[in-house]
N, CA, C and O atoms as a CHARMM CRD file, in Angstrom:
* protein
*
  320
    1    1 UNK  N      0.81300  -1.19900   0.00000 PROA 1      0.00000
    2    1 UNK  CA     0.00000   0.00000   0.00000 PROA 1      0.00000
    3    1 UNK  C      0.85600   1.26300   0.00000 PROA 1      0.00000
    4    1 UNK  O      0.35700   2.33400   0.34400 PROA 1      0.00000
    5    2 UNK  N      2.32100   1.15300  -0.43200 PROA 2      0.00000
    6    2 UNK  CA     2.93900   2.19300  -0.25200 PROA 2      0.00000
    7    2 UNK  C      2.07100   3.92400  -1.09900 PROA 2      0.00000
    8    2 UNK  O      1.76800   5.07100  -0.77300 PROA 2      0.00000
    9    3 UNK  N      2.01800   2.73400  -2.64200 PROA 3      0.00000
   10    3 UNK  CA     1.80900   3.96100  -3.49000 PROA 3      0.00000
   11    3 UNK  C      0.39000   4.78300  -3.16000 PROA 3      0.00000
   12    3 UNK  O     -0.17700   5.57400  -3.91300 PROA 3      0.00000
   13    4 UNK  N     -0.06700   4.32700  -1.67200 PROA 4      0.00000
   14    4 UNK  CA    -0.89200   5.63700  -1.45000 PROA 4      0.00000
   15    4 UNK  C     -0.70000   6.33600  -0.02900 PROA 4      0.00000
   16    4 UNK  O     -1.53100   7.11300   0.44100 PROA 4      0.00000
   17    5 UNK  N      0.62900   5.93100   0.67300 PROA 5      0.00000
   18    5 UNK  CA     1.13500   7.19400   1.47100 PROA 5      0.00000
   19    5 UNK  C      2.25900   7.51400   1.08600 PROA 5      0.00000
   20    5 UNK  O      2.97300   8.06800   1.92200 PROA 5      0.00000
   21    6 UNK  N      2.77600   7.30200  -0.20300 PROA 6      0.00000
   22    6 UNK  CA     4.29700   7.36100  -0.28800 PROA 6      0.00000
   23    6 UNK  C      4.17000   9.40700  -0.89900 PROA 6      0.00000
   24    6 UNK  O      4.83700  10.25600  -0.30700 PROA 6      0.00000
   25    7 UNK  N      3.41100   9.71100  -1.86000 PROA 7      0.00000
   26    7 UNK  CA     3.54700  11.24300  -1.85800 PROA 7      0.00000
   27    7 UNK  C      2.53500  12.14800  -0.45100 PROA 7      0.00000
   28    7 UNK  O      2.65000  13.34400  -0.18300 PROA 7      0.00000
   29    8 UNK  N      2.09400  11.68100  -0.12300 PROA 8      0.00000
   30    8 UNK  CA     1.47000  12.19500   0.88900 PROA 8      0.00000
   31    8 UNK  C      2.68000  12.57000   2.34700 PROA 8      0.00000
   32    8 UNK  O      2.55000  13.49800   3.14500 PROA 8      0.00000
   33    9 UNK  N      3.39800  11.90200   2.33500 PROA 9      0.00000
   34    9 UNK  CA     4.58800  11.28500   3.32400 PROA 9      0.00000
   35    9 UNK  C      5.54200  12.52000   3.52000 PROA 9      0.00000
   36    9 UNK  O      6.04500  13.11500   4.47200 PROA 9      0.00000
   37   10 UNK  N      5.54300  12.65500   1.50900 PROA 10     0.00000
   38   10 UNK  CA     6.58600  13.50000   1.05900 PROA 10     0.00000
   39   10 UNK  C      5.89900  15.11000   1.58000 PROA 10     0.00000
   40   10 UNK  O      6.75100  15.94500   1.88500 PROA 10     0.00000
   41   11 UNK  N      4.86300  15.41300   1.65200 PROA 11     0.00000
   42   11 UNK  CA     4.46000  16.65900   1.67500 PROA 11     0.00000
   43   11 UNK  C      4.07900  16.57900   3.68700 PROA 11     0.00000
   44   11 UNK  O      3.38800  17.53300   4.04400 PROA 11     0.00000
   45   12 UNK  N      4.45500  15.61700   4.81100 PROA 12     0.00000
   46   12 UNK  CA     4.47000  15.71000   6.03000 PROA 12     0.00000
   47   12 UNK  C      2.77000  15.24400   6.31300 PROA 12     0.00000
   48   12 UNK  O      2.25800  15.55400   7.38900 PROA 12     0.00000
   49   13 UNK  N      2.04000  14.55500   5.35900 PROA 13     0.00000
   50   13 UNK  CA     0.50900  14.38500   5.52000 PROA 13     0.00000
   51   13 UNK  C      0.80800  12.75600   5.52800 PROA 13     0.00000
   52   13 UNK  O      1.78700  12.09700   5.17700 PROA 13     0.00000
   53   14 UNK  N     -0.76700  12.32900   6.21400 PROA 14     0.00000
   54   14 UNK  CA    -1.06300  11.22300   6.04700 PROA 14     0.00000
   55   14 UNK  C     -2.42600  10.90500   4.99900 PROA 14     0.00000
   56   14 UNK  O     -3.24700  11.73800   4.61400 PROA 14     0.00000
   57   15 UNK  N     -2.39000   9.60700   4.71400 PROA 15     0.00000
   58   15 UNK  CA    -3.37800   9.82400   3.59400 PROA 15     0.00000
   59   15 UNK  C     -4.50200  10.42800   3.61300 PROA 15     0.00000
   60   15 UNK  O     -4.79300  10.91200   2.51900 PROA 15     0.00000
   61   16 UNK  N     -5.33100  10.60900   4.51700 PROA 16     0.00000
   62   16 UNK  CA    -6.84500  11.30700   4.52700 PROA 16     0.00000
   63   16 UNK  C     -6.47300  12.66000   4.72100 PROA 16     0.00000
   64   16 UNK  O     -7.39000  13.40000   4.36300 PROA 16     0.00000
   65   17 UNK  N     -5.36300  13.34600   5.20200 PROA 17     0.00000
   66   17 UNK  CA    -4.86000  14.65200   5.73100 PROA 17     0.00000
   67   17 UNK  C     -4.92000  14.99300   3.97000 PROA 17     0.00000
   68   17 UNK  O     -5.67100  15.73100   3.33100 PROA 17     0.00000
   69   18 UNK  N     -3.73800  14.07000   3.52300 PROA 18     0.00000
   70   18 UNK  CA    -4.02300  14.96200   1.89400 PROA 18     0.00000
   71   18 UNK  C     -5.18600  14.50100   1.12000 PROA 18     0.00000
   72   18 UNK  O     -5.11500  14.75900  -0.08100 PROA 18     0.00000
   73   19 UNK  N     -6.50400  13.72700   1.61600 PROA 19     0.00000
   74   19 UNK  CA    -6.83600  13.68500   0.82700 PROA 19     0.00000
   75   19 UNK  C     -8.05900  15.16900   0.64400 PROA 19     0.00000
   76   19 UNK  O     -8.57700  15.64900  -0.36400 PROA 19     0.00000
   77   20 UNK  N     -8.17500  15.56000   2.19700 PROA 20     0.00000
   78   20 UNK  CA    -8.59200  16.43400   2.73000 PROA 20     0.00000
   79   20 UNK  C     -8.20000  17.91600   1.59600 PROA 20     0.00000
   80   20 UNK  O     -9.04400  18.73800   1.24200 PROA 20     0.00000
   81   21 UNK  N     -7.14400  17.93000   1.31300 PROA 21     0.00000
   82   21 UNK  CA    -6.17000  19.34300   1.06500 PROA 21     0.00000
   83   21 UNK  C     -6.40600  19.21800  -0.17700 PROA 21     0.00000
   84   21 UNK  O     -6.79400  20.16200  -0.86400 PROA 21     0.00000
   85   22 UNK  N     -6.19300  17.99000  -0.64400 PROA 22     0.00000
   86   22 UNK  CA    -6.49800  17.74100  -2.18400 PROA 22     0.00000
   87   22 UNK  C     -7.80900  18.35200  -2.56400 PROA 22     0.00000
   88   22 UNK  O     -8.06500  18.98400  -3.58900 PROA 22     0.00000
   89   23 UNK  N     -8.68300  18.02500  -1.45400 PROA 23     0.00000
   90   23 UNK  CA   -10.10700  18.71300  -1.88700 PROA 23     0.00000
   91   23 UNK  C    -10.90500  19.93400  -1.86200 PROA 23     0.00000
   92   23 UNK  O    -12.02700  20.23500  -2.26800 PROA 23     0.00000
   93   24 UNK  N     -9.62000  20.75800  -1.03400 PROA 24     0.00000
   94   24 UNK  CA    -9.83400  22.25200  -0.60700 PROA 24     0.00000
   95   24 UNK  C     -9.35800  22.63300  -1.81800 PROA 24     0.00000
   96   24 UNK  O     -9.72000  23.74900  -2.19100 PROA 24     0.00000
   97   25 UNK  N     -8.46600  21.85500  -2.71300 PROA 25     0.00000
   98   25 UNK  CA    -8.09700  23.07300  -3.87200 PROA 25     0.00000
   99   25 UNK  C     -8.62000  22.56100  -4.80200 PROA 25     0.00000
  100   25 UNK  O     -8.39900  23.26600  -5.78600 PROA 25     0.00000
  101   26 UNK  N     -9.33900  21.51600  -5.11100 PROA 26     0.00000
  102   26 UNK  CA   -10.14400  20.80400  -5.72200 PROA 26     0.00000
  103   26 UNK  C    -11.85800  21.16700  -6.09200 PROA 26     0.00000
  104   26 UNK  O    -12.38300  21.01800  -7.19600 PROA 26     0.00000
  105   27 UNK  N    -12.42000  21.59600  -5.03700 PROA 27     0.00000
  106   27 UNK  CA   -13.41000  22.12600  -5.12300 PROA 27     0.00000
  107   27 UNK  C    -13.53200  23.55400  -5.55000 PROA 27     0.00000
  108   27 UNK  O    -14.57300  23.85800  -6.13400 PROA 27     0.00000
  109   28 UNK  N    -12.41800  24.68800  -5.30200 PROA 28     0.00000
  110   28 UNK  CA   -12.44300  25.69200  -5.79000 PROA 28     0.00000
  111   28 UNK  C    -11.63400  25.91200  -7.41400 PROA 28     0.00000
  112   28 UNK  O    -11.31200  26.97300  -7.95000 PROA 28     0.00000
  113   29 UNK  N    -11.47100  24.55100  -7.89900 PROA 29     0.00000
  114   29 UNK  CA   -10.83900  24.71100  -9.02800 PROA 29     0.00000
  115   29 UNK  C    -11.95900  24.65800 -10.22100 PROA 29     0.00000
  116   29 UNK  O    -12.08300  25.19600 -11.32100 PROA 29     0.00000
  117   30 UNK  N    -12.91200  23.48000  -9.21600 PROA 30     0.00000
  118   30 UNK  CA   -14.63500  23.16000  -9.99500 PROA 30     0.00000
  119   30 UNK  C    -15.26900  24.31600 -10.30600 PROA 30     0.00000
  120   30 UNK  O    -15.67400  24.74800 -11.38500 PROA 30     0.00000
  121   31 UNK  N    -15.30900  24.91100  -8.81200 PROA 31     0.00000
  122   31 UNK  CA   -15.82700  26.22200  -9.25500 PROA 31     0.00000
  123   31 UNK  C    -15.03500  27.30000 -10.16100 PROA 31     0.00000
  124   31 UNK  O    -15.63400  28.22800 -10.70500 PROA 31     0.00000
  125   32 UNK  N    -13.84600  27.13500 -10.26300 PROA 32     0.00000
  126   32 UNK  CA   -13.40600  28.56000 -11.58700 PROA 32     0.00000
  127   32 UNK  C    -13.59600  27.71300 -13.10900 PROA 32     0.00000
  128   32 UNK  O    -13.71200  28.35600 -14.15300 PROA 32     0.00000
  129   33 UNK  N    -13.60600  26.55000 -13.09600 PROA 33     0.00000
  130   33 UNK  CA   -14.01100  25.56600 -14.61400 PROA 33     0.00000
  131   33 UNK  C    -15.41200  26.26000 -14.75800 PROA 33     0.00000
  132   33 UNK  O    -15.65700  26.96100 -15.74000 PROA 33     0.00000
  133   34 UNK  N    -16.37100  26.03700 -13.70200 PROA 34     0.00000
  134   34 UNK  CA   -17.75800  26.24000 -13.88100 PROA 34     0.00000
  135   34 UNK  C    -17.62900  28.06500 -14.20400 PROA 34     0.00000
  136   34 UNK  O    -18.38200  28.43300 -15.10600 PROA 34     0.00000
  137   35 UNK  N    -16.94000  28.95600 -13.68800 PROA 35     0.00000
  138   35 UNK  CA   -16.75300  30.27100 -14.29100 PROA 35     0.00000
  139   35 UNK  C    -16.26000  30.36000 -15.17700 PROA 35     0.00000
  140   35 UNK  O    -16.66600  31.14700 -16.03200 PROA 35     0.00000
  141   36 UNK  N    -15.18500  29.60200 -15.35900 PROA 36     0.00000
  142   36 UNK  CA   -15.21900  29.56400 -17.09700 PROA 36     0.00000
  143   36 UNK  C    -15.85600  29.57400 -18.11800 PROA 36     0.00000
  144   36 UNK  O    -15.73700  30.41400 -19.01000 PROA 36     0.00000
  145   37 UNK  N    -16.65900  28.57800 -18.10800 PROA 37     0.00000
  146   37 UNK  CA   -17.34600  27.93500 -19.17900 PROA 37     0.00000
  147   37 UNK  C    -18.31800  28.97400 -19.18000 PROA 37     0.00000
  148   37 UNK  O    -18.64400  29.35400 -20.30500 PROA 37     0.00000
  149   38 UNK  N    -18.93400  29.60000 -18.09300 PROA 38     0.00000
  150   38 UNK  CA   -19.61800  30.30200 -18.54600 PROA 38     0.00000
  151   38 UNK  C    -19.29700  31.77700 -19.24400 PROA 38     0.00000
  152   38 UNK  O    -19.65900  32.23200 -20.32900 PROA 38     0.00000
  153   39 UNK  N    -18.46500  32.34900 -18.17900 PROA 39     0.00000
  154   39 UNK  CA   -17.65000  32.89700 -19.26300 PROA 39     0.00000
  155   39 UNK  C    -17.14800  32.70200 -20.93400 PROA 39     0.00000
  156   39 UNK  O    -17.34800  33.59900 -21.75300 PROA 39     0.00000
  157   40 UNK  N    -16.68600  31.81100 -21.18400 PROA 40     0.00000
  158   40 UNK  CA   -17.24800  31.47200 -22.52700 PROA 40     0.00000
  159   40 UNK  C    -18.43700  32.10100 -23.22200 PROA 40     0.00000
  160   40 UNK  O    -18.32000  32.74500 -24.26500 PROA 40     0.00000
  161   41 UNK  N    -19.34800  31.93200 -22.72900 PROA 41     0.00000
  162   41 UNK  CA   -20.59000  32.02100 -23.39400 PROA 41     0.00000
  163   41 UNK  C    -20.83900  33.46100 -23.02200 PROA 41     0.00000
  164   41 UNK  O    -20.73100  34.31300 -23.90500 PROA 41     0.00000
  165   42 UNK  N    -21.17500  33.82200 -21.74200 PROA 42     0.00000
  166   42 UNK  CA   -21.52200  35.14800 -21.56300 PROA 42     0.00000
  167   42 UNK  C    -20.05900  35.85700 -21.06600 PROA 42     0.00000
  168   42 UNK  O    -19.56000  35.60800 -19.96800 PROA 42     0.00000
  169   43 UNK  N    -19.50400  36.71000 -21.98200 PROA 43     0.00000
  170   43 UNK  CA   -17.84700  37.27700 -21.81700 PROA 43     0.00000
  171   43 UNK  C    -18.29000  38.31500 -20.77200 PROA 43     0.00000
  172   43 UNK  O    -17.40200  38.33300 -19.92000 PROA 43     0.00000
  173   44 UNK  N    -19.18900  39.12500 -20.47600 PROA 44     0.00000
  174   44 UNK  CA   -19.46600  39.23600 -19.74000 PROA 44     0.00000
  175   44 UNK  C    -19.47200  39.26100 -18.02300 PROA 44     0.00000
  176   44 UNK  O    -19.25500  40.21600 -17.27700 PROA 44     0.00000
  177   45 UNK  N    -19.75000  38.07800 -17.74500 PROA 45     0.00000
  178   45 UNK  CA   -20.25300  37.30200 -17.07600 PROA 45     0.00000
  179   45 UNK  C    -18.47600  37.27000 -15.99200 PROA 45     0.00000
  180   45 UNK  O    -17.63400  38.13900 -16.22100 PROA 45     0.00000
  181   46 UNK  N    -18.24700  36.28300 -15.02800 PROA 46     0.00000
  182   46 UNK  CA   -17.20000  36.04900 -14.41900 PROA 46     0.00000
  183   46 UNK  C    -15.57200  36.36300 -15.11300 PROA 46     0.00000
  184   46 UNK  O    -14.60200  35.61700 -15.24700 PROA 46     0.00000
  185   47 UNK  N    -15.77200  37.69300 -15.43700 PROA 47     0.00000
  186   47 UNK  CA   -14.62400  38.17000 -16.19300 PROA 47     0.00000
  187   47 UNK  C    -12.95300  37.65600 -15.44400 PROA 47     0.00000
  188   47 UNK  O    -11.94400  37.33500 -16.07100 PROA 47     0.00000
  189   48 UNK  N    -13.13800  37.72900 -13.93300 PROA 48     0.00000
  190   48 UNK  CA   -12.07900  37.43400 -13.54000 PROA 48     0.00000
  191   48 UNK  C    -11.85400  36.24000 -12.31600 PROA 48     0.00000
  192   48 UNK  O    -11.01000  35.99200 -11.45400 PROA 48     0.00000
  193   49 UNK  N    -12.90500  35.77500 -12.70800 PROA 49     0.00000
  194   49 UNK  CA   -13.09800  34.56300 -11.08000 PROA 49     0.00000
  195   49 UNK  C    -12.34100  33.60800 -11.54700 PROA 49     0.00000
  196   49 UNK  O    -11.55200  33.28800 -10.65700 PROA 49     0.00000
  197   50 UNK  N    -12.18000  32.98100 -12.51100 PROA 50     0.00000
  198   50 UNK  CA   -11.16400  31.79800 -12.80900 PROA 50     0.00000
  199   50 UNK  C     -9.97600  32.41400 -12.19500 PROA 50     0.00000
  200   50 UNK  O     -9.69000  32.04800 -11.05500 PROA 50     0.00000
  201   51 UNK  N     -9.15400  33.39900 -12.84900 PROA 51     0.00000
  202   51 UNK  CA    -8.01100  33.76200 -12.30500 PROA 51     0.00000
  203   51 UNK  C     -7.62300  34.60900 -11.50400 PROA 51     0.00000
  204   51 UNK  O     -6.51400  35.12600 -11.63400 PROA 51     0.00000
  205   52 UNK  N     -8.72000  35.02700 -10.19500 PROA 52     0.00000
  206   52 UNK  CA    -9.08600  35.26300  -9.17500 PROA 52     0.00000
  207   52 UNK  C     -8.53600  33.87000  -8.23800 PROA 52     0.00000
  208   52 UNK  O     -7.67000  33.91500  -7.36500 PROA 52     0.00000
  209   53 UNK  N     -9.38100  32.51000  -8.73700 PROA 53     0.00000
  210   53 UNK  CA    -9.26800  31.30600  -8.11300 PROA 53     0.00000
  211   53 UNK  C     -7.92500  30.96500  -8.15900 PROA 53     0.00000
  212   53 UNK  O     -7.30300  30.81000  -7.10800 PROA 53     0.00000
  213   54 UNK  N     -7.60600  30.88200  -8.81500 PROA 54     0.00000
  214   54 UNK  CA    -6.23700  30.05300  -9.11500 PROA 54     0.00000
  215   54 UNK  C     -5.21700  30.96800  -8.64900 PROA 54     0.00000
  216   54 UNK  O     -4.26600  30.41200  -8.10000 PROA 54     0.00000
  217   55 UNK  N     -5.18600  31.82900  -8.70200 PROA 55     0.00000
  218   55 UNK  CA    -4.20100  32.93100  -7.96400 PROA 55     0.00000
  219   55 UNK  C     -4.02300  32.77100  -6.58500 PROA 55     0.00000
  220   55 UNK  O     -2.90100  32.70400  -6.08200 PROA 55     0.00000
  221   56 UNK  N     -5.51500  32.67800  -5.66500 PROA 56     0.00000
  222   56 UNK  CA    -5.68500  32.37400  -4.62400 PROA 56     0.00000
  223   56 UNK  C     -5.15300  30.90300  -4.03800 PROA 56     0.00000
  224   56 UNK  O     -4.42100  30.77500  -3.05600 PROA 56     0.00000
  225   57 UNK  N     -5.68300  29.82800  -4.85600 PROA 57     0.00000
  226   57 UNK  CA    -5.06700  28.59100  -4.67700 PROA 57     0.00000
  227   57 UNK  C     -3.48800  28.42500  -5.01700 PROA 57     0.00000
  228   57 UNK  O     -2.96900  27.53800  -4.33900 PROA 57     0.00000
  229   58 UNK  N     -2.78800  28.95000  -5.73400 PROA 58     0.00000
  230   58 UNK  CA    -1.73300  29.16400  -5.88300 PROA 58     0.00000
  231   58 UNK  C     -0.66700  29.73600  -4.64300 PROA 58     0.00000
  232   58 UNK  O      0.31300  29.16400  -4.16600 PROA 58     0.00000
  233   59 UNK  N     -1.17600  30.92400  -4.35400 PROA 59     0.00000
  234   59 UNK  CA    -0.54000  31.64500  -3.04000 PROA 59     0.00000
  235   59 UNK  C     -0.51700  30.75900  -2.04800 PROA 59     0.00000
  236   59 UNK  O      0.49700  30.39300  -1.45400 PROA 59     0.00000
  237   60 UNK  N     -1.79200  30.34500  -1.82100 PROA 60     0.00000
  238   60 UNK  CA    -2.11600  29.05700  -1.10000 PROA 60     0.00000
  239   60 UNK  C     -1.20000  28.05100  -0.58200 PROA 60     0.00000
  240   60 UNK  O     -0.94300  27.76400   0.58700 PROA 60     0.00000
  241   61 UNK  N     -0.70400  27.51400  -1.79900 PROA 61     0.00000
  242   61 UNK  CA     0.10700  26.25300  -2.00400 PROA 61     0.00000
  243   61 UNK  C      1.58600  26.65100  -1.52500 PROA 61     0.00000
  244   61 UNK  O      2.26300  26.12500  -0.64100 PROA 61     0.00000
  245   62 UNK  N      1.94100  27.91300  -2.50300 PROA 62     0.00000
  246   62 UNK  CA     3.51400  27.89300  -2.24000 PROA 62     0.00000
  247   62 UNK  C      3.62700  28.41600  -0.49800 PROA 62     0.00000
  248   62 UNK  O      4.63200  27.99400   0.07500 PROA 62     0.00000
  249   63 UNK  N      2.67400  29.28300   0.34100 PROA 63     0.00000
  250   63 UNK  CA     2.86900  29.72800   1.59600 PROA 63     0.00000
  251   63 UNK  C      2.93900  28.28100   2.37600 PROA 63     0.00000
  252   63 UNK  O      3.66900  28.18000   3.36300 PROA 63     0.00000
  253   64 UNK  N      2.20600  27.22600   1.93500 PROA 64     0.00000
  254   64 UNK  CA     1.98600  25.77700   2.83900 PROA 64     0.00000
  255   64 UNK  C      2.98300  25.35600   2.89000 PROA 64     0.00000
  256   64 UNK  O      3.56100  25.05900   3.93600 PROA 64     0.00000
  257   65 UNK  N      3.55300  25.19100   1.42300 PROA 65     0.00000
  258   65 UNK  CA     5.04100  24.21700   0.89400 PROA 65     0.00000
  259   65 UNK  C      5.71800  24.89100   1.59700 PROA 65     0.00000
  260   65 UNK  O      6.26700  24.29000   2.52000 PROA 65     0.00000
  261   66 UNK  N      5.99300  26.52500   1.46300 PROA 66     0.00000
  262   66 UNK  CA     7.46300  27.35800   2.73800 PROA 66     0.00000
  263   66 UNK  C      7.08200  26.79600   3.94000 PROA 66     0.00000
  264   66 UNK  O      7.79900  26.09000   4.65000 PROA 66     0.00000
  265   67 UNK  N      5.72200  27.18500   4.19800 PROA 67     0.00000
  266   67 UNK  CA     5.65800  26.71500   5.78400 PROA 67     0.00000
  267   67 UNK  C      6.71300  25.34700   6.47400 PROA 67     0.00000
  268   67 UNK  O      7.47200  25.25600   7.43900 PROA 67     0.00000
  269   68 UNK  N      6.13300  24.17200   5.08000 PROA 68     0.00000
  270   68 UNK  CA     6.49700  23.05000   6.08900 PROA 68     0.00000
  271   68 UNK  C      8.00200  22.72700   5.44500 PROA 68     0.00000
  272   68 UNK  O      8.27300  21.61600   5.90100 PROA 68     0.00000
  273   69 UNK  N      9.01600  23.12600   4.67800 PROA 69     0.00000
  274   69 UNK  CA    10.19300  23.54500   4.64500 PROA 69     0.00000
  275   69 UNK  C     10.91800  24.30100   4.99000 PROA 69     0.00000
  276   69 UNK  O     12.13500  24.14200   4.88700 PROA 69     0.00000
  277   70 UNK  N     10.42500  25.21700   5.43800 PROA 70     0.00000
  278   70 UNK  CA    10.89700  26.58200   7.12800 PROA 70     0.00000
  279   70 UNK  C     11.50600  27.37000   5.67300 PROA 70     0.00000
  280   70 UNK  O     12.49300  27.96900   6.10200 PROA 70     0.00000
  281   71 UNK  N     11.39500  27.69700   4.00700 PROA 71     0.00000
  282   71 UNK  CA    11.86800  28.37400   3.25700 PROA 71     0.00000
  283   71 UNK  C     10.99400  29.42100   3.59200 PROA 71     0.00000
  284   71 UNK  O      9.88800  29.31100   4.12000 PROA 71     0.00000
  285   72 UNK  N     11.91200  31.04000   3.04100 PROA 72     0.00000
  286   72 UNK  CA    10.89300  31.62700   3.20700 PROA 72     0.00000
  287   72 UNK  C     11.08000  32.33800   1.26500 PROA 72     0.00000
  288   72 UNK  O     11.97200  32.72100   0.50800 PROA 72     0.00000
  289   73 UNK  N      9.91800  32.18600   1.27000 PROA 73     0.00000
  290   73 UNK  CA     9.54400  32.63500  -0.36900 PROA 73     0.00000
  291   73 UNK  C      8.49400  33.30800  -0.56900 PROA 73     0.00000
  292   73 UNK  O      7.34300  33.05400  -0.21300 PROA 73     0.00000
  293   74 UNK  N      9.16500  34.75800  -1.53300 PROA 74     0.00000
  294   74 UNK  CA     8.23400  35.64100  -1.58800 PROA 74     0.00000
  295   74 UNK  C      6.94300  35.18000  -2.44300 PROA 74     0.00000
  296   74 UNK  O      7.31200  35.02600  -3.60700 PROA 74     0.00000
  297   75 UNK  N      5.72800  34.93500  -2.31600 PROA 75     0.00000
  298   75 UNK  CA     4.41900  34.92300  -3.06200 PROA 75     0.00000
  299   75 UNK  C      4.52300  35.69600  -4.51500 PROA 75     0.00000
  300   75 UNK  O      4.77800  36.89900  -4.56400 PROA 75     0.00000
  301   76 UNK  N      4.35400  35.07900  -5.42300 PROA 76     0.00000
  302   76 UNK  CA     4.02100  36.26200  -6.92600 PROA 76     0.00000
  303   76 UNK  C      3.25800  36.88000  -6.68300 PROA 76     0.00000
  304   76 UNK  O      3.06200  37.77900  -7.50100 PROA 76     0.00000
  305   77 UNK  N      2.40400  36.84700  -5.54700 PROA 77     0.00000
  306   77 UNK  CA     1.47100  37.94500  -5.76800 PROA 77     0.00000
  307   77 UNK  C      1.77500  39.24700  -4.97700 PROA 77     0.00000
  308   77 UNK  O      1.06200  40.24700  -4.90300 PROA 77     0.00000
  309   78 UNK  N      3.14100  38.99500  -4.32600 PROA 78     0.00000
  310   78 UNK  CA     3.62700  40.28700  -3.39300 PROA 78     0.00000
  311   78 UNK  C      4.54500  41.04500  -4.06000 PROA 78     0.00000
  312   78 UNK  O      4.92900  42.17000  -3.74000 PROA 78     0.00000
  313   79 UNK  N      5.00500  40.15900  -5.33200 PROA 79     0.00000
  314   79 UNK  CA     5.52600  40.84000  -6.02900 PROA 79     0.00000
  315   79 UNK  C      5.34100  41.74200  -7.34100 PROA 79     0.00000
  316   79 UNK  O      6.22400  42.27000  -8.01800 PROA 79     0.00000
  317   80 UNK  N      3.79100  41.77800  -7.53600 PROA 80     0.00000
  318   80 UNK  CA     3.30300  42.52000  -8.18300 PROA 80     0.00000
  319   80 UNK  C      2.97200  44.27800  -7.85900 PROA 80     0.00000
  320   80 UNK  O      2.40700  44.96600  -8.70900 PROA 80     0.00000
């Protein structure tokens, strides 16, 4: 059963911990697809929520990853 704590291991989680995390950025990714698409259709419409989302989930990720490597790394978004 390695190959389902062996990357989880790597990031200091156990399997339900990531499967947990997996789904916090998972569910808000559904939702910027679902702003997409509509976007698509009405341009209008969620002009910037996709990459609103992903910006957010992004910052997200790299502040977690410094956290649990004690790096400290500036966010792209502080550097704008």
């Amino acid at each position: 059963m390695k190959i389902f704590t062996q990357h989880p291991a790597s990031v200091s989680e156990n399997y339900l911990q990531h499967m947990g995390t997996s789904m916090s950025f998972a569910l808000p990714l559904f939702g910027a697809c679902l702003a997409c698409f509509v976007h698509a259709a009405l341009p209008f419409m969620f002009e910037k929520t996709g990459s609103r989302i992903i910006t957010r989930l992004h910052d997200r990720m790299v502040t977690h990853r410094d956290r649990r490597t004690g790096r400290q790394t500036q966010s792209p978004q502080a550097t704008r």
